[in-house]
Predicted model as a PDB file, atoms N, CA, C, CB and O in Angstrom, pLDDT in the B-factor column:
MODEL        1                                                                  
ATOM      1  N   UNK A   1     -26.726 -44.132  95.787  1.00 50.00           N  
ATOM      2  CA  UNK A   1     -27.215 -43.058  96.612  1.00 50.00           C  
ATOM      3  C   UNK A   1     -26.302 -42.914  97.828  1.00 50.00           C  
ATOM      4  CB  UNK A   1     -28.679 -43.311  97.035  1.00 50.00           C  
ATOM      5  O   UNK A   1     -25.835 -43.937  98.329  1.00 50.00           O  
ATOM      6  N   UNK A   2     -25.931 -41.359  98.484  1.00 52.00           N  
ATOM      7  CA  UNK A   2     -24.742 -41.857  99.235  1.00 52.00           C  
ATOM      8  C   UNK A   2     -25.756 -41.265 100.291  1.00 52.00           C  
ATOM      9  CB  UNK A   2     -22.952 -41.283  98.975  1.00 52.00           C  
ATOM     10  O   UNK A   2     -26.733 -40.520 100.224  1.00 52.00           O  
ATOM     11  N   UNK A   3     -25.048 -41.966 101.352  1.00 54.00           N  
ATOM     12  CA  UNK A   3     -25.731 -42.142 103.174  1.00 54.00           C  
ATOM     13  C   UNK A   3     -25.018 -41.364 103.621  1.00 54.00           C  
ATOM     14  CB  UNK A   3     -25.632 -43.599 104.204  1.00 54.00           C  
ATOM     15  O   UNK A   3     -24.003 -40.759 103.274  1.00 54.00           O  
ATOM     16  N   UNK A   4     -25.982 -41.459 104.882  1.00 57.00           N  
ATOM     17  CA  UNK A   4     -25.088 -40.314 106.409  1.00 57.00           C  
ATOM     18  C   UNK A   4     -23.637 -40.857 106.177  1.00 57.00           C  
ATOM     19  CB  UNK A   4     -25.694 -40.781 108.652  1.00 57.00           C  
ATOM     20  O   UNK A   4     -22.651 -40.125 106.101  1.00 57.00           O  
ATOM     21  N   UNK A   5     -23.615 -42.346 106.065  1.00 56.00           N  
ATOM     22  CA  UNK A   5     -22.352 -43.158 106.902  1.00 56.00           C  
ATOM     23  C   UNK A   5     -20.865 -43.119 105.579  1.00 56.00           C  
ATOM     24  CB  UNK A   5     -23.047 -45.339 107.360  1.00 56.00           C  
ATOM     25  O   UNK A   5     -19.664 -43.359 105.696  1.00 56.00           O  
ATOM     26  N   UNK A   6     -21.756 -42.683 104.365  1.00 52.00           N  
ATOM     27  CA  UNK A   6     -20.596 -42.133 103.637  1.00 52.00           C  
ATOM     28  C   UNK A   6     -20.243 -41.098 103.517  1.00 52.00           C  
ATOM     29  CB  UNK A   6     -20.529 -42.312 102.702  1.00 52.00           C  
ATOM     30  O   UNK A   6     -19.030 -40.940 103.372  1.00 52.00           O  
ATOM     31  N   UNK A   7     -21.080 -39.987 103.522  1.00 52.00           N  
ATOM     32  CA  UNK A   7     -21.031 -38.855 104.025  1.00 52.00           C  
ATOM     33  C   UNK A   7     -19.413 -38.480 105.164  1.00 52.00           C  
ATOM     34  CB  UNK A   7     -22.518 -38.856 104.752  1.00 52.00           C  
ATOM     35  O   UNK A   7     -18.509 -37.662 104.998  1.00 52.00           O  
ATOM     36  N   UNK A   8     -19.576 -39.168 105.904  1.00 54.00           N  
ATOM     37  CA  UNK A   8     -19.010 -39.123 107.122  1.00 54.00           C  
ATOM     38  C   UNK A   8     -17.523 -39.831 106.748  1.00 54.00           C  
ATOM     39  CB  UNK A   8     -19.984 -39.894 108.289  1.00 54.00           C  
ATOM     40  O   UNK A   8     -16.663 -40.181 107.555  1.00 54.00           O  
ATOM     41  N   UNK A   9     -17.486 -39.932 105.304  1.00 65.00           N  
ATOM     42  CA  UNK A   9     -16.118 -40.649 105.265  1.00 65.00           C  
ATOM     43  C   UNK A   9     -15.170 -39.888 104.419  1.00 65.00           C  
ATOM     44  CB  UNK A   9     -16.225 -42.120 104.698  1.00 65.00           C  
ATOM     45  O   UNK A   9     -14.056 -40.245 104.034  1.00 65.00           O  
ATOM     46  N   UNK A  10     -16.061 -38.317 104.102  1.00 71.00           N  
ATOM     47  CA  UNK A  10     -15.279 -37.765 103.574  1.00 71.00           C  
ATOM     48  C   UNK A  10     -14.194 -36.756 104.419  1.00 71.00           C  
ATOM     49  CB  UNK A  10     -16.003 -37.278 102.708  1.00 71.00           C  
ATOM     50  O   UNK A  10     -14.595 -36.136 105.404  1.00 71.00           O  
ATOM     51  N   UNK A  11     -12.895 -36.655 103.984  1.00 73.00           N  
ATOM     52  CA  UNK A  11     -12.118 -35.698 105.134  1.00 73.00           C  
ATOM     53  C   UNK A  11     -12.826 -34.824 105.601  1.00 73.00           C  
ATOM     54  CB  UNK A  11     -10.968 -34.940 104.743  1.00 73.00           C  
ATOM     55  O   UNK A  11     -13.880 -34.372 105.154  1.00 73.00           O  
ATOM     56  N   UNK A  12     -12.104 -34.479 106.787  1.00 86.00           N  
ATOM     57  CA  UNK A  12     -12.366 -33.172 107.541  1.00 86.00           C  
ATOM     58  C   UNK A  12     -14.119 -32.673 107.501  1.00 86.00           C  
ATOM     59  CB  UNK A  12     -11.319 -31.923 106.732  1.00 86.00           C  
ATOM     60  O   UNK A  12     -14.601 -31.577 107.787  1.00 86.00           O  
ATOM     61  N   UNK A  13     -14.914 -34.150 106.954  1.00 89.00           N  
ATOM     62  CA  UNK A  13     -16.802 -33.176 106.716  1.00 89.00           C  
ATOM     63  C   UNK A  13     -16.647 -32.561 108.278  1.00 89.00           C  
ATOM     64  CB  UNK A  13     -18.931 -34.653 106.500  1.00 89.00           C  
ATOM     65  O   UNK A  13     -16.706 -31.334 108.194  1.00 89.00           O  
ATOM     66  N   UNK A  14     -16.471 -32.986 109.647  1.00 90.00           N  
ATOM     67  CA  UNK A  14     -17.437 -32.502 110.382  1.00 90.00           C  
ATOM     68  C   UNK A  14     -16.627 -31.323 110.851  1.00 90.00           C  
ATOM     69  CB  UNK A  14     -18.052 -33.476 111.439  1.00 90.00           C  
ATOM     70  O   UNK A  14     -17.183 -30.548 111.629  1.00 90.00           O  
ATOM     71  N   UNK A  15     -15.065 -31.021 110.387  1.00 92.00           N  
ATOM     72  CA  UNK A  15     -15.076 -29.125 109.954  1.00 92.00           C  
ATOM     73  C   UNK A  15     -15.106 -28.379 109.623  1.00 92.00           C  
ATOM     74  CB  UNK A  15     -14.889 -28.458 109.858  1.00 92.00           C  
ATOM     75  O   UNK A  15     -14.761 -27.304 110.113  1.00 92.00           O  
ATOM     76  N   UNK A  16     -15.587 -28.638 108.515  1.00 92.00           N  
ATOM     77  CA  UNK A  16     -16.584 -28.001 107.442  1.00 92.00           C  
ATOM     78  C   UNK A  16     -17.547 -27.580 107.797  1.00 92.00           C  
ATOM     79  CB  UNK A  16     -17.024 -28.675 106.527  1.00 92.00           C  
ATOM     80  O   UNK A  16     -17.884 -26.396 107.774  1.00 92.00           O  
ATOM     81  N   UNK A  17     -18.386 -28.858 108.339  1.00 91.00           N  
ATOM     82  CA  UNK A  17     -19.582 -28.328 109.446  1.00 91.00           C  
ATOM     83  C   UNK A  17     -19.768 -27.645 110.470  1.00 91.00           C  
ATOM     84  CB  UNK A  17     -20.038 -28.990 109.939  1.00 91.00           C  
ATOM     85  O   UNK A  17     -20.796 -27.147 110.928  1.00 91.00           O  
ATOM     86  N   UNK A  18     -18.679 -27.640 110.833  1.00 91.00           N  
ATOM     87  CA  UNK A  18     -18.886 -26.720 112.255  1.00 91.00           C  
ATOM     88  C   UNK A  18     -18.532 -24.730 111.669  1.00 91.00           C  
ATOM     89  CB  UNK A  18     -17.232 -27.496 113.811  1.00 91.00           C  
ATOM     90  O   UNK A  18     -19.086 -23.742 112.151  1.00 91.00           O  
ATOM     91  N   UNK A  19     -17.570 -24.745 110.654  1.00 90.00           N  
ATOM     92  CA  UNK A  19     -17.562 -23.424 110.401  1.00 90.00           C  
ATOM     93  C   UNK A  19     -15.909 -23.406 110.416  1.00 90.00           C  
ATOM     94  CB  UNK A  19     -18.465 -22.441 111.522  1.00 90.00           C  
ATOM     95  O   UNK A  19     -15.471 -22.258 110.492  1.00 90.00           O  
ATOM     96  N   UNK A  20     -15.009 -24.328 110.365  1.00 91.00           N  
ATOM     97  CA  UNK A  20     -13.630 -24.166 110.813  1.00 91.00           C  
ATOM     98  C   UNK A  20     -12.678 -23.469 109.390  1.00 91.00           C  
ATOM     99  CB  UNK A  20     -13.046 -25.843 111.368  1.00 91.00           C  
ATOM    100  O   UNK A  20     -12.178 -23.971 108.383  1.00 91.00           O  
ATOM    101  N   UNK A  21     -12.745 -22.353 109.836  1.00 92.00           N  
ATOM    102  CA  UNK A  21     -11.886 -21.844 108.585  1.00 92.00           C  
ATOM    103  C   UNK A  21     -10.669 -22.208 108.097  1.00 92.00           C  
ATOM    104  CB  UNK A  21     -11.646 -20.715 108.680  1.00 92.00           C  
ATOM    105  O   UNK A  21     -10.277 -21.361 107.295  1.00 92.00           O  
ATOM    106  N   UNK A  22      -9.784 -23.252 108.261  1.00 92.00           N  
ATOM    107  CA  UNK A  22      -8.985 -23.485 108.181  1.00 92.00           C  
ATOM    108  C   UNK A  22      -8.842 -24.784 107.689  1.00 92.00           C  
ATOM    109  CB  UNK A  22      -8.615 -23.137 108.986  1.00 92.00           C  
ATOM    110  O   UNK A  22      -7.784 -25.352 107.420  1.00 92.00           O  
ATOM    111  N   UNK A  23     -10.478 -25.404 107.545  1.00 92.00           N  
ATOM    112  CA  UNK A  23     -10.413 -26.562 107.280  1.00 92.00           C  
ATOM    113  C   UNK A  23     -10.680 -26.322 105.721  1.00 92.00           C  
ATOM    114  CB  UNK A  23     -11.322 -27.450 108.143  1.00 92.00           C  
ATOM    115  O   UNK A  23     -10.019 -26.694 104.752  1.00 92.00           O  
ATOM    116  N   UNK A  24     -12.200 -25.368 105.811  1.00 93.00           N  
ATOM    117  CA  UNK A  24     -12.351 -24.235 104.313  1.00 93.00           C  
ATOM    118  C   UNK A  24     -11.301 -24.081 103.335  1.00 93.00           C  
ATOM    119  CB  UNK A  24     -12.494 -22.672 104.697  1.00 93.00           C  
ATOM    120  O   UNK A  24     -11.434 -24.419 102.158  1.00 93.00           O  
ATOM    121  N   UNK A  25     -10.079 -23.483 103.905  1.00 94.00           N  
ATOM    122  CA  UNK A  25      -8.919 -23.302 103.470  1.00 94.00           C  
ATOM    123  C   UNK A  25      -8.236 -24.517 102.643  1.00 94.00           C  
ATOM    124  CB  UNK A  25      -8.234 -22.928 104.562  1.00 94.00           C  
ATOM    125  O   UNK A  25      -7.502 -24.483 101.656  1.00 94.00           O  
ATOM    126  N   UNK A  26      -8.597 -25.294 103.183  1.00 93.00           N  
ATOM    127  CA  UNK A  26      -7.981 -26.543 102.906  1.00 93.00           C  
ATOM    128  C   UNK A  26      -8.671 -27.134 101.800  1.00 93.00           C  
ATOM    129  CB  UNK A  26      -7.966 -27.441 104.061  1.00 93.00           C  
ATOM    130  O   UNK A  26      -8.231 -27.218 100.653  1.00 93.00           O  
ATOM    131  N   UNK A  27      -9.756 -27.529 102.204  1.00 93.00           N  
ATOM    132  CA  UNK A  27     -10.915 -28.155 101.298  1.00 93.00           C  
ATOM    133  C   UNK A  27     -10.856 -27.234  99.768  1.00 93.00           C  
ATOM    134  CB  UNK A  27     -12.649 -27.945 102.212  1.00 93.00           C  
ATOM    135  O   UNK A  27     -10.742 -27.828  98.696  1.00 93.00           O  
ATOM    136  N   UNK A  28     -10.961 -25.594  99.862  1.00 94.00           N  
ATOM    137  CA  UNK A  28     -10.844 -24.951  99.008  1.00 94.00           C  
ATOM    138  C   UNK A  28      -9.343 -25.173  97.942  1.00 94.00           C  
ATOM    139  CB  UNK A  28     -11.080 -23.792  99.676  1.00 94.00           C  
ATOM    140  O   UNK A  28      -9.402 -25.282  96.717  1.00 94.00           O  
ATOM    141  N   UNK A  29      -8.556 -25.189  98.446  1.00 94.00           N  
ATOM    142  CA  UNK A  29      -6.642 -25.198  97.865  1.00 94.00           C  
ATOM    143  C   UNK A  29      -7.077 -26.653  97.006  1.00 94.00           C  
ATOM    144  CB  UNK A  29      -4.832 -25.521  99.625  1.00 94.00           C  
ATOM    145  O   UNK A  29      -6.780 -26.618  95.812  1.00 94.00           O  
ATOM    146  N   UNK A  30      -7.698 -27.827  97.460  1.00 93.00           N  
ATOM    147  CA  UNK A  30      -7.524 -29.051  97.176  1.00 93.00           C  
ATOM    148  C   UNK A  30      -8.841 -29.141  95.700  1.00 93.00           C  
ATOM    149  CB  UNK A  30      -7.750 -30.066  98.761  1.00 93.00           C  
ATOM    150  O   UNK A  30      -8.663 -29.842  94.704  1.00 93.00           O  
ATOM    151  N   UNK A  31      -9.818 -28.445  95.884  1.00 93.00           N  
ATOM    152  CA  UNK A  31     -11.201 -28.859  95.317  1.00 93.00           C  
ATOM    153  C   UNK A  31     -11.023 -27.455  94.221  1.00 93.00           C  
ATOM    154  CB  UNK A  31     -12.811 -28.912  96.675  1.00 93.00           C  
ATOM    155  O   UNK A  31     -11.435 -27.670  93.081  1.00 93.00           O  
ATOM    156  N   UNK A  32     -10.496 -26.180  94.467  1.00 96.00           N  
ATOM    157  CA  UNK A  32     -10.805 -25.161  93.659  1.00 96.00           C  
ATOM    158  C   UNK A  32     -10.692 -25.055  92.044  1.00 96.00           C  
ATOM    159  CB  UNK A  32     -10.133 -24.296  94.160  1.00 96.00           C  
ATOM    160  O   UNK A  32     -11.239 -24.232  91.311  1.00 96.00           O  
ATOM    161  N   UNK A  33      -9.904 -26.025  91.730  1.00 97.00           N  
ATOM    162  CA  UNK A  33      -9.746 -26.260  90.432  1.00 97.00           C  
ATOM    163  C   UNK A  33     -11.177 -26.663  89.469  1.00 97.00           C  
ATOM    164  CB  UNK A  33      -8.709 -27.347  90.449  1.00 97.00           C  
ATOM    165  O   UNK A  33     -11.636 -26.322  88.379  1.00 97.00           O  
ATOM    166  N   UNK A  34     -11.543 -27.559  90.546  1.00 96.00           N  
ATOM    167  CA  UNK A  34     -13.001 -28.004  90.089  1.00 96.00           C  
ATOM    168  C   UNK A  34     -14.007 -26.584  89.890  1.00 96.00           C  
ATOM    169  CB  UNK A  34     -13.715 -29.123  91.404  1.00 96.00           C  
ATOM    170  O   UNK A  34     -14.649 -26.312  88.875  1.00 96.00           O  
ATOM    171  N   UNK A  35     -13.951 -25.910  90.955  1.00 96.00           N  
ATOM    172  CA  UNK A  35     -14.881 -24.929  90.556  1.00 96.00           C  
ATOM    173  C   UNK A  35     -14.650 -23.925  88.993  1.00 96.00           C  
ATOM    174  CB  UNK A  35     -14.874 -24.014  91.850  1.00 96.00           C  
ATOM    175  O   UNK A  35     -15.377 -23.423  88.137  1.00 96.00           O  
ATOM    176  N   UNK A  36     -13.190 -24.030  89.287  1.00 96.00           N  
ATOM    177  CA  UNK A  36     -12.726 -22.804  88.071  1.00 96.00           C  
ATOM    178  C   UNK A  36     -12.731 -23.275  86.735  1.00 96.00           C  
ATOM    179  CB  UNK A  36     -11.172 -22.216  88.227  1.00 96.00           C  
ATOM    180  O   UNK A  36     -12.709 -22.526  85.759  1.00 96.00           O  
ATOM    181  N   UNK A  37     -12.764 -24.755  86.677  1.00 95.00           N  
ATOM    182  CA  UNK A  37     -12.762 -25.523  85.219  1.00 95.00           C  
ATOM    183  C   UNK A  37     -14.278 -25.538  84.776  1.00 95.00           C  
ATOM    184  CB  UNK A  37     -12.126 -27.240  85.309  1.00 95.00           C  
ATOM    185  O   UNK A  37     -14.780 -25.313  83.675  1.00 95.00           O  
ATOM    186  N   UNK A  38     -14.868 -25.889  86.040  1.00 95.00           N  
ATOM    187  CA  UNK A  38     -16.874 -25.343  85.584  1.00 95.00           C  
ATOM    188  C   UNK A  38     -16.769 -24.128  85.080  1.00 95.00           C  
ATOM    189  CB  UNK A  38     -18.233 -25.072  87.051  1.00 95.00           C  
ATOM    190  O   UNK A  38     -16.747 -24.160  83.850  1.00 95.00           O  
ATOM    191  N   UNK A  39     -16.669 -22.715  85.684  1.00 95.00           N  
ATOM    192  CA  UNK A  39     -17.019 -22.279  85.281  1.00 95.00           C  
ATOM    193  C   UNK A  39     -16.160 -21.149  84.136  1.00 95.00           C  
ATOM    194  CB  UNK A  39     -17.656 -22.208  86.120  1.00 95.00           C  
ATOM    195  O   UNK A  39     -16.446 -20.006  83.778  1.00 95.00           O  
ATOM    196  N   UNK A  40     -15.079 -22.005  83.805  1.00 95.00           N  
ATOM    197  CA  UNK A  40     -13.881 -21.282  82.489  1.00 95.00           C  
ATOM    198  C   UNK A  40     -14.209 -22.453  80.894  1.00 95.00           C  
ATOM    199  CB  UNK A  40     -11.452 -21.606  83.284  1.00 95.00           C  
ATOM    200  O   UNK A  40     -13.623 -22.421  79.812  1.00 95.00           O  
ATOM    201  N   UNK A  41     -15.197 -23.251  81.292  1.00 94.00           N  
ATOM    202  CA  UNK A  41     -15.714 -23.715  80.288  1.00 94.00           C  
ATOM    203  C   UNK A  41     -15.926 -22.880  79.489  1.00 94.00           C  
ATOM    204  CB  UNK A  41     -16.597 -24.312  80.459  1.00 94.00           C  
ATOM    205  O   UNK A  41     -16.717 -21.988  79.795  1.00 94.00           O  
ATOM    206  N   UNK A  42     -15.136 -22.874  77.854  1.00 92.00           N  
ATOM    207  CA  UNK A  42     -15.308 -22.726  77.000  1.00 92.00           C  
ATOM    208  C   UNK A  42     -16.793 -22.331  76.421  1.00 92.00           C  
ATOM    209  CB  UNK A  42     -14.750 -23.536  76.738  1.00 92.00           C  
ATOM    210  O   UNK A  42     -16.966 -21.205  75.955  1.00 92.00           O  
ATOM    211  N   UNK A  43     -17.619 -23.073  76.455  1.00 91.00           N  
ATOM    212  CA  UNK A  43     -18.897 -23.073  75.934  1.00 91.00           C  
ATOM    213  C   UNK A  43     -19.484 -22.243  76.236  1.00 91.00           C  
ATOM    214  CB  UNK A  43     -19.557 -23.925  76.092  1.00 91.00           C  
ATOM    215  O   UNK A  43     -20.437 -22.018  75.491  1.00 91.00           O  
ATOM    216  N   UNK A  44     -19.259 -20.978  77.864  1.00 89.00           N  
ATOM    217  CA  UNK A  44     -19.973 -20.508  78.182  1.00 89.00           C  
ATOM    218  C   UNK A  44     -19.667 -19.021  78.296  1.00 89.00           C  
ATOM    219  CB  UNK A  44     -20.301 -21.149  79.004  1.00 89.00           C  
ATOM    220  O   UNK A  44     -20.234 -18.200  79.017  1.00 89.00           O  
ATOM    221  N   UNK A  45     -18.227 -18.751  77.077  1.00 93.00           N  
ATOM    222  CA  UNK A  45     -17.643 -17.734  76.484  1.00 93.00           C  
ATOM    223  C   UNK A  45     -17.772 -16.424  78.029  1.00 93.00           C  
ATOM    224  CB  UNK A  45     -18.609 -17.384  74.790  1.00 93.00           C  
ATOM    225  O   UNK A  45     -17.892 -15.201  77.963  1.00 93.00           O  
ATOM    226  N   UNK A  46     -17.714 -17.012  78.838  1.00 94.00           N  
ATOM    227  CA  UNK A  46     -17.639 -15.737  80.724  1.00 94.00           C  
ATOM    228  C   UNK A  46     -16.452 -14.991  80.262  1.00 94.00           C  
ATOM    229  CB  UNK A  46     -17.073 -16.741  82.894  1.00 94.00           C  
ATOM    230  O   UNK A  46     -15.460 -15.612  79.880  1.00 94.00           O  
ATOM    231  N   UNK A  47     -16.493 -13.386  80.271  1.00 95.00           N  
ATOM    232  CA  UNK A  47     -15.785 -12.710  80.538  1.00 95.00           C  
ATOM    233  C   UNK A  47     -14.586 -13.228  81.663  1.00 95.00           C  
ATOM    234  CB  UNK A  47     -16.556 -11.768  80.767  1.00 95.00           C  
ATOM    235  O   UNK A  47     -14.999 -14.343  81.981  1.00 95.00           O  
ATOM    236  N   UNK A  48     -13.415 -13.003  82.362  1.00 95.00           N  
ATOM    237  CA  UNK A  48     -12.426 -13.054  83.479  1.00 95.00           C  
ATOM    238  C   UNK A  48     -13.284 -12.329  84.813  1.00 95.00           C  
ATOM    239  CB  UNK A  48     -10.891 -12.148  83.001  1.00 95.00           C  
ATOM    240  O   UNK A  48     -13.329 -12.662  85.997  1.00 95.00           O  
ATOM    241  N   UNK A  49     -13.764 -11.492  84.263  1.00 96.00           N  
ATOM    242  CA  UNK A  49     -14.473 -11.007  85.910  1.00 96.00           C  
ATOM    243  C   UNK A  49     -15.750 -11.523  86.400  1.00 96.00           C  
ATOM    244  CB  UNK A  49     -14.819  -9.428  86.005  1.00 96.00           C  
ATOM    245  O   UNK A  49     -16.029 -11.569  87.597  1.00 96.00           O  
ATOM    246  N   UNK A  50     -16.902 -12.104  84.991  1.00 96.00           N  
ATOM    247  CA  UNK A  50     -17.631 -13.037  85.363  1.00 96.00           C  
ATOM    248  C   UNK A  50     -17.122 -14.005  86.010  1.00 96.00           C  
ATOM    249  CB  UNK A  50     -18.177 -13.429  84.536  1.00 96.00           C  
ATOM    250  O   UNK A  50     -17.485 -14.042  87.186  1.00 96.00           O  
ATOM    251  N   UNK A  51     -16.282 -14.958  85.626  1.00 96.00           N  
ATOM    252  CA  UNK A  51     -15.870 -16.227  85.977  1.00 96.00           C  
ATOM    253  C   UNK A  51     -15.485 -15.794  87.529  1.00 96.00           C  
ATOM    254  CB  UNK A  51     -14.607 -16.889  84.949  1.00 96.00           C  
ATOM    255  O   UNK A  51     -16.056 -16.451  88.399  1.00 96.00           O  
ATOM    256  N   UNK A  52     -14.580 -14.760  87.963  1.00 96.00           N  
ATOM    257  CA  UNK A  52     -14.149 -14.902  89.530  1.00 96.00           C  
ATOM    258  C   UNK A  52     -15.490 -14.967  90.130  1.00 96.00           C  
ATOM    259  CB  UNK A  52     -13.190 -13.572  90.222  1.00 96.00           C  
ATOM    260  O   UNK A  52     -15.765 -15.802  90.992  1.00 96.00           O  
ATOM    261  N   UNK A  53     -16.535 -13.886  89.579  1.00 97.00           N  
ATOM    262  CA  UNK A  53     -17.540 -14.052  90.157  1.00 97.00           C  
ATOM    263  C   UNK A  53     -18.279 -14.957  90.332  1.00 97.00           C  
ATOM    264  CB  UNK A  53     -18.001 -13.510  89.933  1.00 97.00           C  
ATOM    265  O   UNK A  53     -18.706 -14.878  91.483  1.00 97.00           O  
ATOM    266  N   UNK A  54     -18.795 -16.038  89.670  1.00 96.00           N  
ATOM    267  CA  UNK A  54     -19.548 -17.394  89.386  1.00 96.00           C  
ATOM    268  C   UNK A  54     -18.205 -18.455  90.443  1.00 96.00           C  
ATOM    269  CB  UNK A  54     -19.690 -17.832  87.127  1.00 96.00           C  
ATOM    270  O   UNK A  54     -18.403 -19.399  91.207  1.00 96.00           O  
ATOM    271  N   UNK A  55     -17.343 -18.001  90.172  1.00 97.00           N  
ATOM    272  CA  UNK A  55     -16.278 -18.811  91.189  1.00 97.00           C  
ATOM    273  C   UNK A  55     -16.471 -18.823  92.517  1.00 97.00           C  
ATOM    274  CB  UNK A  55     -14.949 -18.324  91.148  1.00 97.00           C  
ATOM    275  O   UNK A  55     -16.489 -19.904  93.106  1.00 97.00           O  
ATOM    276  N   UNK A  56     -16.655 -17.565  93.232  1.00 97.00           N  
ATOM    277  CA  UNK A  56     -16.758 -16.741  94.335  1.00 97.00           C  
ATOM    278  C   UNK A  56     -18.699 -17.442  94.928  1.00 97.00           C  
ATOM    279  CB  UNK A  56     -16.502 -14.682  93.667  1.00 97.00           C  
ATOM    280  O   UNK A  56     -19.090 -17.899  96.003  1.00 97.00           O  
ATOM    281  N   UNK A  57     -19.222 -17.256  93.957  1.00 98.00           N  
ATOM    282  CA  UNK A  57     -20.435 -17.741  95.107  1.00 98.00           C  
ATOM    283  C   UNK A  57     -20.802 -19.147  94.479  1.00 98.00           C  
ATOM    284  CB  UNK A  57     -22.046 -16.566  95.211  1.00 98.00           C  
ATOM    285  O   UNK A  57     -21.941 -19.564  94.688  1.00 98.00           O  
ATOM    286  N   UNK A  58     -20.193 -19.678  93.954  1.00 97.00           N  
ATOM    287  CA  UNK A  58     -20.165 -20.933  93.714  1.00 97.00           C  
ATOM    288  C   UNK A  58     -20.155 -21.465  95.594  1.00 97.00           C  
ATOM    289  CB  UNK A  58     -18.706 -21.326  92.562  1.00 97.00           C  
ATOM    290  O   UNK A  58     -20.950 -22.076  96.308  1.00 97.00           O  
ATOM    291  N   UNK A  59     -18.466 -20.674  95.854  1.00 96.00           N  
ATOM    292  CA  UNK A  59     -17.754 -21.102  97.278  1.00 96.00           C  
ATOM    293  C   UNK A  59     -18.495 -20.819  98.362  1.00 96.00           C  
ATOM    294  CB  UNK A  59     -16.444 -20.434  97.568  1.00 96.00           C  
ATOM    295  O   UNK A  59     -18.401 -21.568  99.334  1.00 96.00           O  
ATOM    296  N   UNK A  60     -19.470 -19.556  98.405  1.00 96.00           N  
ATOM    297  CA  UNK A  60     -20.511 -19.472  99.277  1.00 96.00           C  
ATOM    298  C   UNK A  60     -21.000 -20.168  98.770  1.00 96.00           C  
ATOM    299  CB  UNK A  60     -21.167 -18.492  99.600  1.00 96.00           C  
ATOM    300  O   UNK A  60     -20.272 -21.148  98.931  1.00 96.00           O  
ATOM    301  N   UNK A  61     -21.857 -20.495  98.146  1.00 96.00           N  
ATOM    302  CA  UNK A  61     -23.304 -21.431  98.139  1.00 96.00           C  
ATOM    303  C   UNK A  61     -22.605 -23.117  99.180  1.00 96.00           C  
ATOM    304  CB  UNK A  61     -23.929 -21.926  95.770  1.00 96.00           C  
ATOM    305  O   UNK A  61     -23.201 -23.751 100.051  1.00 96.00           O  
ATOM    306  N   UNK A  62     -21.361 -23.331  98.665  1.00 94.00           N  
ATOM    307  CA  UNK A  62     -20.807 -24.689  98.946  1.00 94.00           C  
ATOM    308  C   UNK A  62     -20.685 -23.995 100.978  1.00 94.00           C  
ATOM    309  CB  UNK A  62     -18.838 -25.199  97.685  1.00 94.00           C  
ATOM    310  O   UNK A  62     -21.098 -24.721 101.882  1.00 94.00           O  
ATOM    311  N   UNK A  63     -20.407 -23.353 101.114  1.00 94.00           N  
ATOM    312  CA  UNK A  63     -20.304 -23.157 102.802  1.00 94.00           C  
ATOM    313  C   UNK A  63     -21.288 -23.360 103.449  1.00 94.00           C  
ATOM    314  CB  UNK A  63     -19.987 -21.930 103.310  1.00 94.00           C  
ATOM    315  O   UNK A  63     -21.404 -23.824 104.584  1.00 94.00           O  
ATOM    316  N   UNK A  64     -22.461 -22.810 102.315  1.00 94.00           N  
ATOM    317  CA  UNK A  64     -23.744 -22.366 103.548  1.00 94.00           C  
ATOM    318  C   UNK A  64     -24.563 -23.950 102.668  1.00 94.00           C  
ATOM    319  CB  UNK A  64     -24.940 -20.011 103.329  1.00 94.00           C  
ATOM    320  O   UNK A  64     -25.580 -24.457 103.140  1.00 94.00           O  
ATOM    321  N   UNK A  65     -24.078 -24.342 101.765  1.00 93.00           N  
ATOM    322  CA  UNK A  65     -24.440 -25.976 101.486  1.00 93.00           C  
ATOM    323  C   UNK A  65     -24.246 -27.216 102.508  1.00 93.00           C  
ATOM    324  CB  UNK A  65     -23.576 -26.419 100.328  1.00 93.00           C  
ATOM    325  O   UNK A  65     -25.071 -27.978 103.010  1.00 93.00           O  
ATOM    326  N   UNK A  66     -22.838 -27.126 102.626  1.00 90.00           N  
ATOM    327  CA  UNK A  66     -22.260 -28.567 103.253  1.00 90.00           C  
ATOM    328  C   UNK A  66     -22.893 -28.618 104.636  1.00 90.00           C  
ATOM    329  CB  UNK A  66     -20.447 -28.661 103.410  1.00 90.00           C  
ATOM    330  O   UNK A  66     -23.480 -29.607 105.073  1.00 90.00           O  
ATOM    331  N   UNK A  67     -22.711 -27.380 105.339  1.00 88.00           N  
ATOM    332  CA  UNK A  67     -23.450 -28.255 107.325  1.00 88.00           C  
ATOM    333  C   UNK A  67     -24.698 -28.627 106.877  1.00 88.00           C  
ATOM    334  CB  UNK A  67     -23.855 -26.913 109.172  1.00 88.00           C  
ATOM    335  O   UNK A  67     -25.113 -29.505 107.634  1.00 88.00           O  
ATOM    336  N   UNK A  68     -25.657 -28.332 105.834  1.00 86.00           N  
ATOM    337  CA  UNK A  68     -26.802 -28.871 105.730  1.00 86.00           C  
ATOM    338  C   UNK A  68     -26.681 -30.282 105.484  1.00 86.00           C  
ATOM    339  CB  UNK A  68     -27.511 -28.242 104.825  1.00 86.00           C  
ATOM    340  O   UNK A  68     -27.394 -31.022 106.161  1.00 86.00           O  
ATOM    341  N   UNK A  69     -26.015 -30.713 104.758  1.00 78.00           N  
ATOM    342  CA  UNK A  69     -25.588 -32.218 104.927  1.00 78.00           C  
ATOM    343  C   UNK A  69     -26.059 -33.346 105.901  1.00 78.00           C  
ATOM    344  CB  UNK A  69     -24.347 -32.175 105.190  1.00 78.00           C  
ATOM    345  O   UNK A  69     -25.560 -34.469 105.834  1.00 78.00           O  
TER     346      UNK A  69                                                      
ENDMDL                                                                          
END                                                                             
């Protein structure tokens, strides 16, 4: 189960939290692959314009996710 105190050991969490777009930027370039391999899964036969889309608020949901942390 992970804690505040690991939480806190991941890069840049507390500019993420605050709203720092540049940290976004970052976090996004490094992690985006992950989102696009979820949702270009095979199995779930997404059109190209579905997938940007399911991509796209994947990345909102994760913004307005993480300061809740």
């Amino acid at each position: 189960m992970e804690t505040r105190e690991s939480a806190q050991k991941i890069p840049g969490i507390d500019a993420l939290k605050e709203g720092d777009s540049a940290a976004w930027g970052d976090f996004f370039r490094e992690h985006d692959h992950v989102i696009l391999s979820v949702v270009s899964w095979s199995k779930w036969h997404f059109a190209h314009h579905i997938r940007e889309e399911l991509a796209q608020q994947i990345r909102v949901e994760l913004t307005r996710a993480i300061p809740r942390f």
